[in-house]
Phi, psi and omega in degrees: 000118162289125185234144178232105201274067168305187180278150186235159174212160177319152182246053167259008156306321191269325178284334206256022176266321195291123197236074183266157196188119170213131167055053154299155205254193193277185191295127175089349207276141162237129210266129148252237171271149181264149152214152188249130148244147181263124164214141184222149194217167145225142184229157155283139184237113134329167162289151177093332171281171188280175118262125213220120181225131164229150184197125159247008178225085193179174195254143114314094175245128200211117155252147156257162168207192201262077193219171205217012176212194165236127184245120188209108167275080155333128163243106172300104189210114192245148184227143163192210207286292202233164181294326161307309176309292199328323185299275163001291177322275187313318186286322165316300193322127158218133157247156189259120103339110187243099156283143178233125192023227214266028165226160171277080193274139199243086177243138190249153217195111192223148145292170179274128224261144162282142189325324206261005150282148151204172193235102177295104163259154190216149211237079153239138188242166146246123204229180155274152195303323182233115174223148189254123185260136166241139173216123182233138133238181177243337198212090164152190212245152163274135175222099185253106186207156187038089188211148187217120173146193169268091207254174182217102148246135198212127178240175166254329178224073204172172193260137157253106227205147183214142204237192172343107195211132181231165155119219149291027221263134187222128187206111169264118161214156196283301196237111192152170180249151166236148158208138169241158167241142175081351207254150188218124188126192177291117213217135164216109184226114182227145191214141155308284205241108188152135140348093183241143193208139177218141149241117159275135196297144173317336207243347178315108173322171212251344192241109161233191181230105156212150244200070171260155192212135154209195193230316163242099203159168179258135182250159183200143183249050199254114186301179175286174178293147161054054195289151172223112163192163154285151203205138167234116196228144182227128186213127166275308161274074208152174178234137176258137147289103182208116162310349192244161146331083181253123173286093178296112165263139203104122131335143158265091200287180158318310173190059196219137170212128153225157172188199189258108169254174227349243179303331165081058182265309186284200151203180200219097174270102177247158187207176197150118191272306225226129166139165152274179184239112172260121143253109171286000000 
């Protein structure tokens, strides 16, 4: 094990940045009484096609499975004065399936909230295994598991975590952890305040692309076998790690190392101002 050892500072940087929030409300809402609605919908997804969800105050969840469709349960959750309103609220609410050429849209439709109201949606889909995702929210957590594709996901406040995943994948958040598990392809994982972490599957070719960045947190790696790429890995604050063989090219600078681990086909960019780096 190599181990490169930069200047360090305490690590209450990350607690005291670190900022989580789910299904936070609109502007001004002081939580009274609740009412919960259920919806549930369905459409056809062909294989292969997009799927497109927006919330902005609500969690995401998207499994793929062995489907010939899109299964998808809205959880509606309106807060106001009294429970009839709430109610109002919540009933108000509509969502859609929207097919468009070859994607799916998950479109939501809210009345107009008074300050001391809001309105939570929340997302579990059920999709076919390779399916291509674009899923944003702002204030809530992303789950992303057995999907093959281009997937895309991205929030401002909430933990992001992906589970068996192949293909393209780019997942993004401000104040949150991100972890993918399982993944085999080209990977981009970004965070501010928070952890960023990927394992790549035993069976993962050996030549990727992967891009993890965060700005206070720690990155971790664990490659596919017998990875060949090139790597640029950077920390201001923090120490790098690594179990593989790395050729170093270049100076090892103040808080910078770059080289080759074998053939050097793919490549591998970790980053980090207040944090470490692990490569497996």
């Amino acid at each position: 094990m190599r181990k490169y050892d930069f200047l360090k500072i305490p690590s209450y940087f990350v607690l005291c940045l670190l900022a989580f929030f789910t299904c936070a409300c609109s502007e001004g809402c002081i939580p009274t009484e609740k009412y919960e609605r259920i919806v549930q919908l369905t459409a056809p997804l062909p294989t292969g096609s997009l799927f497109e969800a927006q919330t902005h105050n609500g969690d995401i969840n998207i499994t793929g499975s062995n489907v010939a469709e899109c299964n998808l349960i809205a959880t509606i959750t309106a807060r106001a004065d009294t429970i009839e309103n709430a109610q109002k609220l919540a009933e108000a609410v509509e969502v859609k399936l929207v097919p468009s050429d070859s994607k799916l849209i998950a479109k939501i439709e809210k009345p107009e909230l008074a300050p001391d109201e809001c309105i939570c949606i929340s997302f579990d889909v059920t999709v076919p295994n390779q399916t291509n995702t674009n899923l944003t929210t702002h204030n809530g957590a992303l789950k992303i598991k057995n999907l093959t594709g281009q997937i895309n996901g991205t929030t401002h406040n909430g933990e992001v975590t992906a589970e068996k995943i192949a293909g393209t994948v780019e997942l993004q958040t401000h104040n949150g952890e991100i972890t993918c598990k399982d993944a085999a392809g080209n990977i981009k994982l970004q965070t501010h305040n928070g952890n960023a972490e990927a394992f790549y599957s035993a069976t993962a070719p050996p030549v990727c692309n992967a891009s993890i960045i965060t700005h206070n947190g720690n990155v971790s790696i664990t490659t596919p076998p017998n990875l060949s790429a090139k790597i640029e890995i950077s920390t201001h604050n923090g120490s790098i790690d690594t179990d593989l063989p790395i050729t170093v090219t270049g100076e090892v600078t103040e808080n910078k190392l770059t080289g080759t681990i074998g053939k050097g086909e793919g490549k591998l960019y970790l980053e980090t101002y207040n944090g470490s780096i692990k490569i497996k």
